[in-house]
ZAGU-618189 format. One line per field, with one value per residue (C-alpha): residue number from 1; residue in one letter; y, x, z. Coordinates in Angstrom, 1 decimal. Each point is the difference from the previous one (the first is absolute). Layout:
# residues N
seq c(NUM	...)
type c(a	...)
v c(Y	...)
u c(X	...)
w c(Z	...)
//
This chain:
# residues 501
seq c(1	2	3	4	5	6	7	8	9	10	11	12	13	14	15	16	17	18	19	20	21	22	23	24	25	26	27	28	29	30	31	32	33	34	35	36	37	38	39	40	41	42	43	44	45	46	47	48	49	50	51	52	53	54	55	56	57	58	59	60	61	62	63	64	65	66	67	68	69	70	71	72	73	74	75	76	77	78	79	80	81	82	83	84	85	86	87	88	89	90	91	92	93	94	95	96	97	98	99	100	101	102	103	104	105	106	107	108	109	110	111	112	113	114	115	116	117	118	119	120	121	122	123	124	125	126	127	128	129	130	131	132	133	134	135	136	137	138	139	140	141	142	143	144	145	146	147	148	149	150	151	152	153	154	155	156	157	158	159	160	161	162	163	164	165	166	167	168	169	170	171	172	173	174	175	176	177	178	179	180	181	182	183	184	185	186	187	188	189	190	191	192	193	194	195	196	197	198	199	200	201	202	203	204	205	206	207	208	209	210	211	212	213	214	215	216	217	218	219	220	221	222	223	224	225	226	227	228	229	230	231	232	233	234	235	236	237	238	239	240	241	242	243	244	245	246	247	248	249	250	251	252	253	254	255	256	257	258	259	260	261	262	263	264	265	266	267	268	269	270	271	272	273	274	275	276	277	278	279	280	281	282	283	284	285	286	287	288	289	290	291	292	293	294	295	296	297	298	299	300	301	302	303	304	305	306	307	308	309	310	311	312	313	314	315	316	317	318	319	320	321	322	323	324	325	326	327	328	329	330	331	332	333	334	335	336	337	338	339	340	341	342	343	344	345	346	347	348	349	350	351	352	353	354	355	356	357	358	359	360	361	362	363	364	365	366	367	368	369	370	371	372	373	374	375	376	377	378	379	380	381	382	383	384	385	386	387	388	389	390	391	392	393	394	395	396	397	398	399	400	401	402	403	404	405	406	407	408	409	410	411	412	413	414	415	416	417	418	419	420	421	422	423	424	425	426	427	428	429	430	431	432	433	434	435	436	437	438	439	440	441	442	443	444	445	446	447	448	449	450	451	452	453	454	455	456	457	458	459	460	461	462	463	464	465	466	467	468	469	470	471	472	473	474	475	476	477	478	479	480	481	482	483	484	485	486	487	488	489	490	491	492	493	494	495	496	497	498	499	500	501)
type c(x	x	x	x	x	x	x	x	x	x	x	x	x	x	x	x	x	x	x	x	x	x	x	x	x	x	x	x	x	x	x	x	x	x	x	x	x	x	x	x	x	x	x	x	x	x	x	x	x	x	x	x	x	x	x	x	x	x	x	x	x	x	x	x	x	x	x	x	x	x	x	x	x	x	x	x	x	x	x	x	x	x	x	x	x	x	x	x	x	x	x	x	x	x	x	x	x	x	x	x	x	x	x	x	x	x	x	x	x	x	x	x	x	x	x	x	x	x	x	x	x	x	x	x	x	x	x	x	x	x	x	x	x	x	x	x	x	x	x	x	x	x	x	x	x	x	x	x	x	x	x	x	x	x	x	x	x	x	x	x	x	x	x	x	x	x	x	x	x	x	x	x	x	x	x	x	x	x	x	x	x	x	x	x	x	x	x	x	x	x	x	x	x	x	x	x	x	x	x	x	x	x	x	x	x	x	x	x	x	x	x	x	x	x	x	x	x	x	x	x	x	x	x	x	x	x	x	x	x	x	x	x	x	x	x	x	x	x	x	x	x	x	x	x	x	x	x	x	x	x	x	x	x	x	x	x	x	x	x	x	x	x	x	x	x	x	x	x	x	x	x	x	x	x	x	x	x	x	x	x	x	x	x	x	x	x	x	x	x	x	x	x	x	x	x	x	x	x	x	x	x	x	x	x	x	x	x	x	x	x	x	x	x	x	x	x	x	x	x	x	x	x	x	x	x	x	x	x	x	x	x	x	x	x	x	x	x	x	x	x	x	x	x	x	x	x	x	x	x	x	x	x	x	x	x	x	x	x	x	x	x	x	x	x	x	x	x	x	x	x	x	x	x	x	x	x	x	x	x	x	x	x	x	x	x	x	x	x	x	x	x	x	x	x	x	x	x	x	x	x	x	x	x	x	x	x	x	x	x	x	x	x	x	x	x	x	x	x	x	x	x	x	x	x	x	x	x	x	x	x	x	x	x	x	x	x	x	x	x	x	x	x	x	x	x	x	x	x	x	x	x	x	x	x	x	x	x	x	x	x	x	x	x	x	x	x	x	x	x	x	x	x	x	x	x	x	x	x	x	x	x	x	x	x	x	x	x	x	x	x	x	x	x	x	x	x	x	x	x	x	x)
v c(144.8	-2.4	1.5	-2.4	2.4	-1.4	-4.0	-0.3	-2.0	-0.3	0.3	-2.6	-0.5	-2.9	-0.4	-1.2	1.1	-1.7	3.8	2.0	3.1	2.4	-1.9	-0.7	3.7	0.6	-3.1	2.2	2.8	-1.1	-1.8	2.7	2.0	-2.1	-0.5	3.4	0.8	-3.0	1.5	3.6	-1.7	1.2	-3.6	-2.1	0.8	-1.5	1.1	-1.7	-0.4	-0.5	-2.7	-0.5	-2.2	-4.0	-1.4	-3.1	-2.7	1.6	3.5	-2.0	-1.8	3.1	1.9	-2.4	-0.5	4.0	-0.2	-2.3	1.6	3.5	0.5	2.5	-1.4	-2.1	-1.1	0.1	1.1	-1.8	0.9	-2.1	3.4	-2.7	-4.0	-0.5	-3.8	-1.9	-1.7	2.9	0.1	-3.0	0.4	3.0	-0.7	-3.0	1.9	3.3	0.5	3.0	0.5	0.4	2.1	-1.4	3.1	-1.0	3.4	2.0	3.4	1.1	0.0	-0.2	-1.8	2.9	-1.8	1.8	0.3	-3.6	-1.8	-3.0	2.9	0.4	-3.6	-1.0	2.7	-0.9	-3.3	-0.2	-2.4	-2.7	1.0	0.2	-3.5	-1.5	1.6	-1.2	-3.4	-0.5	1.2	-2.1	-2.9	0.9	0.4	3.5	1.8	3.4	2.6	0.5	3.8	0.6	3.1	3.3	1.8	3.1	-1.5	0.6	-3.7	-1.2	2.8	-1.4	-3.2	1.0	1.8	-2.9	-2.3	2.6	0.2	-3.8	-0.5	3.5	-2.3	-3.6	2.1	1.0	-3.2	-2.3	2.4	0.5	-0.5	-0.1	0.1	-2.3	0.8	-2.9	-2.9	-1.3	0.4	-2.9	-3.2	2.3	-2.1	2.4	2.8	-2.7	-1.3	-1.1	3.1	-1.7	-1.0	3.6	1.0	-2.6	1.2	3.3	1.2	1.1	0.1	-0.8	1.1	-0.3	2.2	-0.6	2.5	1.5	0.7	2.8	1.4	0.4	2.6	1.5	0.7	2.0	2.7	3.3	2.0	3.1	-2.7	-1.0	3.8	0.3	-2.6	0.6	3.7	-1.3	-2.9	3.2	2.1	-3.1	-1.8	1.2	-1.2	-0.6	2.1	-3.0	-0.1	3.5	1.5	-0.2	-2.7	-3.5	-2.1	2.6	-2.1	-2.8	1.8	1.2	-3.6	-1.0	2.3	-1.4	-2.9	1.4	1.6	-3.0	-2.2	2.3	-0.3	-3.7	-0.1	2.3	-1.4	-2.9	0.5	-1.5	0.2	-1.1	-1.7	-1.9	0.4	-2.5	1.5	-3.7	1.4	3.2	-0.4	3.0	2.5	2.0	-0.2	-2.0	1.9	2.2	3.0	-0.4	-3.1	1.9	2.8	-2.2	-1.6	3.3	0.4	-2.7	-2.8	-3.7	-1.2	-2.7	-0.9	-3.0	-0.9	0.0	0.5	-1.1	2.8	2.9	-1.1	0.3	3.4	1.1	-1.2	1.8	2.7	0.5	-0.8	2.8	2.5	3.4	-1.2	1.2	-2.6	-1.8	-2.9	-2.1	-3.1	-1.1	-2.8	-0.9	0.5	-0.7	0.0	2.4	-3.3	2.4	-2.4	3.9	0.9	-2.8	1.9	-0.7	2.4	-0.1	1.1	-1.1	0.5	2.8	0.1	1.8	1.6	4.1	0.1	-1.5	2.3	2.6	3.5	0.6	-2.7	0.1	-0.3	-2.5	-1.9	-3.2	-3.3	-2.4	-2.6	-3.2	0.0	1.4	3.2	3.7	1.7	0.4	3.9	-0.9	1.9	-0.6	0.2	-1.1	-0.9	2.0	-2.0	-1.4	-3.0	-2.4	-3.2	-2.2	-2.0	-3.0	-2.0	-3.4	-3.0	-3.3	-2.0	-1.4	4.2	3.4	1.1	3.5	0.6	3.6	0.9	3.0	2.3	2.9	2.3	1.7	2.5	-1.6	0.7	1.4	1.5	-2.4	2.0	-3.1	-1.6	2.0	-1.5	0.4	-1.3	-0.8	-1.2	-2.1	-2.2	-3.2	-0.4	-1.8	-0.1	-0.3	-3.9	-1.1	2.2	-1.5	-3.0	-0.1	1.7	-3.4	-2.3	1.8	-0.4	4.1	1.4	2.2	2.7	1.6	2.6	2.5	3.0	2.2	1.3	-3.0	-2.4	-4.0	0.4	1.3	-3.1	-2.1	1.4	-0.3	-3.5	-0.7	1.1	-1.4	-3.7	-0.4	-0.9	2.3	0.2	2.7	0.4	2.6	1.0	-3.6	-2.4	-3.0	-2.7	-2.9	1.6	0.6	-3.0	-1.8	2.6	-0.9	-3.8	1.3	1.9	-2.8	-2.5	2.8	1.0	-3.2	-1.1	3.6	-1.2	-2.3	2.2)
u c(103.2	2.1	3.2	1.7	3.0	1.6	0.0	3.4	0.7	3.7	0.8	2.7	1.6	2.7	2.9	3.6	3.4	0.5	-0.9	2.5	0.4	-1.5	-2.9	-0.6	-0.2	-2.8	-1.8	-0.3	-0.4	-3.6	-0.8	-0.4	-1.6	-2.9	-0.2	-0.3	-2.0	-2.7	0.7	-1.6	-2.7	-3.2	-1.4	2.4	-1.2	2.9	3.8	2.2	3.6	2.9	2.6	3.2	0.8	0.0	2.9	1.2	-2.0	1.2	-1.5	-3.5	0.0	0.8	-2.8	-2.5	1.3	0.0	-4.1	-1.3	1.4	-0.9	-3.7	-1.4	1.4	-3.0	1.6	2.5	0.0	2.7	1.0	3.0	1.5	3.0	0.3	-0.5	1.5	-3.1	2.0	1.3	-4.0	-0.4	1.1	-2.0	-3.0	0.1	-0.7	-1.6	-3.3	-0.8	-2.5	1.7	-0.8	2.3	-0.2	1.0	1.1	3.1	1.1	-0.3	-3.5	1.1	2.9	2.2	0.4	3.0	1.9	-0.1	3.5	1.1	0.3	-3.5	-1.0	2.2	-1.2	-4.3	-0.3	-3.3	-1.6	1.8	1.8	-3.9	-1.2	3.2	-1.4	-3.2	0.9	1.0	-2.4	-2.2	2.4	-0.2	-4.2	0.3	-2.9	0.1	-1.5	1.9	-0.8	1.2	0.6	2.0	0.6	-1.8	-2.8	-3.8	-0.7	3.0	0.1	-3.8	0.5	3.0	-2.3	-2.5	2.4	1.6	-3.3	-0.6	3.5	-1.1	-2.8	1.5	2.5	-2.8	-1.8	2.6	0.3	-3.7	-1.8	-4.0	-2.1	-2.9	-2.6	-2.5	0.6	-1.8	-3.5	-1.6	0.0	1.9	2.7	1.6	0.2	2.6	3.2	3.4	1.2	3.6	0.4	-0.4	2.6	2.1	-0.4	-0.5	1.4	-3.7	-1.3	-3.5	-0.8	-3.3	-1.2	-3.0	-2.5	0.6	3.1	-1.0	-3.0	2.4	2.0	-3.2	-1.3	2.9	-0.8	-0.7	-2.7	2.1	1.8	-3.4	-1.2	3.1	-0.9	-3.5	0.8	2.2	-2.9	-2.1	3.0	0.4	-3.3	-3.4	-1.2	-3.9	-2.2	-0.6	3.5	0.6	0.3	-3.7	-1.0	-1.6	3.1	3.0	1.2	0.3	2.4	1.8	0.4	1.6	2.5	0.7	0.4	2.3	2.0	0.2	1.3	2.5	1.6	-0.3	1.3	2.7	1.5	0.1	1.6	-2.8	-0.6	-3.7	-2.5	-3.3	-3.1	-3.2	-3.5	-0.9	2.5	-0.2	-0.5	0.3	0.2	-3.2	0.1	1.5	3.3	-1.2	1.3	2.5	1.3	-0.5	1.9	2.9	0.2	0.0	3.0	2.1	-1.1	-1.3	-3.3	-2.0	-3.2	-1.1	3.2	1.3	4.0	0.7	-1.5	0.7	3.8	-1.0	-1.8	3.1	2.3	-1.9	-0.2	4.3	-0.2	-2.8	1.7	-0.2	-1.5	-4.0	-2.4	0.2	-0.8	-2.2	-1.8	-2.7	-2.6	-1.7	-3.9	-2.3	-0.5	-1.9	-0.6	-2.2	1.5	0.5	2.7	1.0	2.0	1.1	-1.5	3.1	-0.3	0.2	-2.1	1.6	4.2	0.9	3.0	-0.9	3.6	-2.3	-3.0	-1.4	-0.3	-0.7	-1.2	-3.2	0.0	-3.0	-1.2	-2.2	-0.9	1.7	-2.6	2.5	2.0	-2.3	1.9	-0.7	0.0	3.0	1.9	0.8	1.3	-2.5	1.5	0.1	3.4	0.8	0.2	3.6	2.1	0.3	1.1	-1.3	2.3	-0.2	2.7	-1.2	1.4	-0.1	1.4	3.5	0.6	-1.9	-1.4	-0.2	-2.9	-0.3	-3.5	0.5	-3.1	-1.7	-1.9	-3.0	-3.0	-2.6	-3.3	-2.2	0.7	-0.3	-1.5	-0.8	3.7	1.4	3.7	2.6	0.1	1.7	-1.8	2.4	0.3	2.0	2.7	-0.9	-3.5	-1.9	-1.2	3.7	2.0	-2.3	-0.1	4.1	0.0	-1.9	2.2	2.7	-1.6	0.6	-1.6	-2.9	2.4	2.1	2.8	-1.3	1.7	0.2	3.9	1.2	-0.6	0.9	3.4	0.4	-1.4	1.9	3.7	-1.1	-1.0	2.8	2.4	-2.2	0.7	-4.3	-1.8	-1.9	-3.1	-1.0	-3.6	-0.2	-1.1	1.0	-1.0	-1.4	-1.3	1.0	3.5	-0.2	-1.1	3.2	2.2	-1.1	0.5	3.4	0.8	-1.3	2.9	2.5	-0.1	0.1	3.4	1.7	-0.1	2.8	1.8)
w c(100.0	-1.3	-1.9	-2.8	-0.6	3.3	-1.8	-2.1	-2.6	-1.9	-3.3	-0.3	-4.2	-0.4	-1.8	0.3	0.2	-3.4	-1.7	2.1	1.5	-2.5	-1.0	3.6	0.7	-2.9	1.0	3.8	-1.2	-2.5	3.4	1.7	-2.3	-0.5	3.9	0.6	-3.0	1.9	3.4	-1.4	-1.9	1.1	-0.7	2.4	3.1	2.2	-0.1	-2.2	0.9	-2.0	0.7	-1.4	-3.0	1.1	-1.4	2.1	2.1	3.0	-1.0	-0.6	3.1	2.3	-1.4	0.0	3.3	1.0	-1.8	2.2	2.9	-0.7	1.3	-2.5	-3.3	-1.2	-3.2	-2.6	-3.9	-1.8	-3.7	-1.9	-1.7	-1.3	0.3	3.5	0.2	2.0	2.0	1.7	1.3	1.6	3.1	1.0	-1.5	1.9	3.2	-1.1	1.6	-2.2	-2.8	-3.4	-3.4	-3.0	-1.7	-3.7	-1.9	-0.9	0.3	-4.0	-1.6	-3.6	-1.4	-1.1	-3.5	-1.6	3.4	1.3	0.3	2.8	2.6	-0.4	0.0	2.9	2.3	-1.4	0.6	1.8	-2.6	0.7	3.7	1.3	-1.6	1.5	3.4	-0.4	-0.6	3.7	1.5	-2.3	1.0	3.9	-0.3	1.2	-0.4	-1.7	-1.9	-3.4	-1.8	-3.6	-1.6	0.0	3.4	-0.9	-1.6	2.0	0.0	1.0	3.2	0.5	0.1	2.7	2.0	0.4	0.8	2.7	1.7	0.2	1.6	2.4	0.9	0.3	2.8	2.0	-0.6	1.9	3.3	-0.1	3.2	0.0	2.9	0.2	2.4	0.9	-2.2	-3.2	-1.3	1.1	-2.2	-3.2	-1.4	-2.6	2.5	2.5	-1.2	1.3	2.0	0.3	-3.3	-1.2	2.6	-1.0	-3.7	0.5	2.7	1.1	3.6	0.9	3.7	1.7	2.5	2.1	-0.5	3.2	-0.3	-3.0	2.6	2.4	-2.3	-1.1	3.2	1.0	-3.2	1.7	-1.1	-0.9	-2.3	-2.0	0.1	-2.3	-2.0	-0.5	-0.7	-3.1	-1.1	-0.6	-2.0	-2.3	0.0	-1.2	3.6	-0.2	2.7	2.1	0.3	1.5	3.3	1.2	-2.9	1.2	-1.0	1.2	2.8	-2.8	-1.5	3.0	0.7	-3.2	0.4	3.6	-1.9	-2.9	2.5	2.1	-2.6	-1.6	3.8	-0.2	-3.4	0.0	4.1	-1.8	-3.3	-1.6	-3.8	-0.7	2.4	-0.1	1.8	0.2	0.4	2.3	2.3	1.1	3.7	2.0	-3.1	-0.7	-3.2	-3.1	-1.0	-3.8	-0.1	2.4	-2.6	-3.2	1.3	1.2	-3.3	-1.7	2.3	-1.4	2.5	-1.9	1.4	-0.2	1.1	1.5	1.1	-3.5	1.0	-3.8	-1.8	3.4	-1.5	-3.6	0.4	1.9	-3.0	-2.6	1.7	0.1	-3.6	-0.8	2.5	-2.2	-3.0	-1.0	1.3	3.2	1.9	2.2	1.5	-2.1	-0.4	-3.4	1.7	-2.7	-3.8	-2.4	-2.4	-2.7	-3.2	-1.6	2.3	2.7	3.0	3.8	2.8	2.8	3.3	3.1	3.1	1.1	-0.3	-4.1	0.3	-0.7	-2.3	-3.1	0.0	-2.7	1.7	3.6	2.1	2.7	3.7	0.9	2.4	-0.6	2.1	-1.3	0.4	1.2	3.3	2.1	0.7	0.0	-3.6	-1.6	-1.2	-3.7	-3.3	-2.8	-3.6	-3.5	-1.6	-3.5	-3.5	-1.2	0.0	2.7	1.8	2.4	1.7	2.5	1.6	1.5	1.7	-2.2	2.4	-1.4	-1.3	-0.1	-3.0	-0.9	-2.8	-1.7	-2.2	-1.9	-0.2	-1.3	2.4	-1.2	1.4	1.8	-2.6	2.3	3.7	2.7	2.8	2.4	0.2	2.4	-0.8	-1.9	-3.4	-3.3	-3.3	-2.2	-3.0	0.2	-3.0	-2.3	1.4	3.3	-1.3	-0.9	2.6	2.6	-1.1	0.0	3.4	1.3	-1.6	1.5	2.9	0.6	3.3	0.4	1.6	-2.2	0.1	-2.4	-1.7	-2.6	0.5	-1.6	-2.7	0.2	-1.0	3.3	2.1	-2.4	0.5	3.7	-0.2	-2.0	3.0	3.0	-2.2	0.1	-3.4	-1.7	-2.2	-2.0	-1.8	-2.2	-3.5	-1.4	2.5	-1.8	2.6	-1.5	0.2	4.0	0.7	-1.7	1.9	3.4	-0.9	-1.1	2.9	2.1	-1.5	0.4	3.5	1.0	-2.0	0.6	3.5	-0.9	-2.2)
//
């Protein structure tokens, strides 16, 4: 499982030696309170460390230094408790490589109105030391997440929180390896894109595998291995009777868990993170990888189907950002439309691979053809997915930059059982509605994949994309399209000028 309290990020406050000694000491001391009262928040999921009071260029520079270096701090928080002279900055955030929060508070809530004298005001000076702070990093282009309010207060620890698990995410992001077995779906453009590029700007690597090279591995499963398995598909599972020692389609299952097994040893040999897997290339495998894929997913593993390595990276991302909270995560594919003008909605799905981390109650054990491939019927957990706030979220390749584009959507219970679809499935409505969100989708030019989950909300995906230096779209409650469409033309001028900035 994947464990966020291991990621670090500093809390770092500036000020000068200007104040001397004693307010120097108080300015620590608040410090570290509010670092430790973040570290034991039960919202921030990763460990916050406290670092002592930047006072000099030099100071700056060797911790910024010491951050890049340091393989588990992911970011830093930095808080201007005093004036924190600018310049003093420069130098280190010249070559941090770190996320950073510009958390704009101060230690008091309420201005103690009777007791306030220059002591007081030299040692609070957050409302101007923290605009003088922002100013260079405004000046530098250094992209940031700025939170305002009072320590203690449940937004401002929220907002922290979010932007924790985006930076949790970007980490694992850039050492991410995924495993591509068999290459693209024939003759699908959005599903390809530049493999180097994204290692270049990501630090993402994209390494195909023949086919055999995964049958290999799963050939090697021993049956006392699957009899395991298949003994803890029935404890969790409501495994159907065909699917049951004795039933017609038990050696189907049997064989997916060959398959699960086989690629968790594949996966986890090779450090991977996610992987893909094409149903027009699945020579030597008996069946197309279902349950053995949900199940990995459910794990903590990114996949995409089709050879979609994009969105096997995004599922993997959302899922360190979710990690812990309600609502999970999966691959997904808008499928087809309930257009009934008195409630419009989009039926997703895929053919077979719906990660079991988003469904309502327990899930079934079937097995069904799956009517393309030409292979033997596929194991597969059958499910609904509960009612609640959502996101889609695609990330594509527009050729001169990647685009990451996030729908936000509302789940909702199918209207009648669906007794014939024997796949997993979720029912949604597209903010602001399925004829606008689409249409923006399309402008966008969003994929028919999607990284779907209902952990986290857009913020999320946009503190993330914020990091990662890749534009983001949002459309939500007020998408107007007339206002999209002048964004992309927008964005289309500015990537091509920040080039030369």
């Amino acid at each position: 499982m994947i464990n966020l309290k291991q990621f670090e990020v500093w809390f770092v406050t500036g000020s000068q030696h200007l104040y001397g000694p004693e307010t120097l000491k108080k300015v620590a001391q608040h410090s570290q309170e509010i670092a430790t009262f973040f570290d034991k928040s039960a919202k921030i999921p990763v460990t916050i460390v406290f670092k002592p009071v930047m006072k000099s260029p030099d100071e700056i520079t060797n911790l910024c230094i010491d951050a890049n270096s340091t393989k588990n701090c992911i970011g830093i928080i930095t808080w201007c408790h005093t004036f924190s002279p600018s310049k003093m900055w420069i130098n280190g955030l010249k070559i941090l490589q770190r996320p950073i929060l510009h958390l704009h508070t101060q230690y008091n809530r309420d201005l103690p109105w009777g007791e306030i004298d220059m002591d007081f005001m030299n040692l609070n000076q957050s409302a101007h030391g923290d605009r003088e702070h922002g100013f260079i990093m405004t000046r530098m282009r250094i992209s940031r997440k700025v939170v305002v309010g009072h320590w203690q207060e449940e937004d401002v620890l929220e907002r922290i929180a979010v932007w924790t698990r985006a930076a949790a995410a970007w980490s694992d992001f850039q050492s991410a390896k995924i495993a591509r077995f068999g290459d693209n779906m024939r003759e699908v453009a959005v599903t390809e894109g530049d493999k180097v590029e994204a290692q270049i700007k990501f630090g993402l690597a994209v390494n195909g595998y023949g086919v055999g090279d995964l049958v290999k591995v799963v050939n090697e499963v021993t049956d006392a291995e699957i009899d395991k398995l298949v003994k803890e598909y029935v404890e969790i599972y409501q495994v159907s009777t065909e699917g049951k020692p004795g039933g017609a389609f038990y050696q189907n299952v049997r064989y997916q868990a060959r398959i699960e097994l086989g690629l968790t040893n594949f996966l986890e040999s090779g450090g991977f993170k996610g992987f893909t897997t094409t149903f027009e290339d699945l020579y030597g495998l008996a069946q197309l990888p279902g349950l053995a894929s949900q199940r990995l997913m459910a794990a903590g593993y990114g996949f995409g189907a089709e050879g979609d390595w994009k969105h096997a990276a995004l599922v993997r991302a959302l899922k360190v950002m979710g990690a812990g909270l309600k609502g999970g995560c999966s691959f997904m594919e808008d499928y087809t439309y309930h257009l009934n003008p008195n409630g419009m909605k989009v039926l997703g799905a895929h053919m077979l691979e719906i990660c079991p981390s988003i469904a309502e109650g327990k899930s079934k054990l079937e097995v069904h053809p799956l009517g393309i491939g030409g292979k033997d019927a596929p194991a597969r957990l059958v499910f609904n997915v509960p009612s609640g706030p959502a996101v889609n979220a695609s990330l594509i390749d527009m050729g001169n930059r990647f685009r990451m584009i996030v729908n936000s959507v509302d789940c909702v219970a199918p209207e009648a059982d669906l007794p014939k679809l024997p796949v997993a499935r979720a029912l949604w409505i597209p903010q602001p509605n399925l004829k606008v969100g689409a249409a923006a989708w399309i402008y966008a030019g969003g994929a028919h994949h999607t990284a779907f989950s209902q952990a986290v909300d857009a913020e999320y995906i946009e503190d993330f994309s914020e990091m990662a230096g890749i534009e983001f779209i949002h459309i939500g409650k007020d998408t107007s399209i007339t206002e999209l469409k002048k964004e992309l033309k927008w964005n289309e001028m500015y990537y091509m000028l920040a080039k030369g900035l």
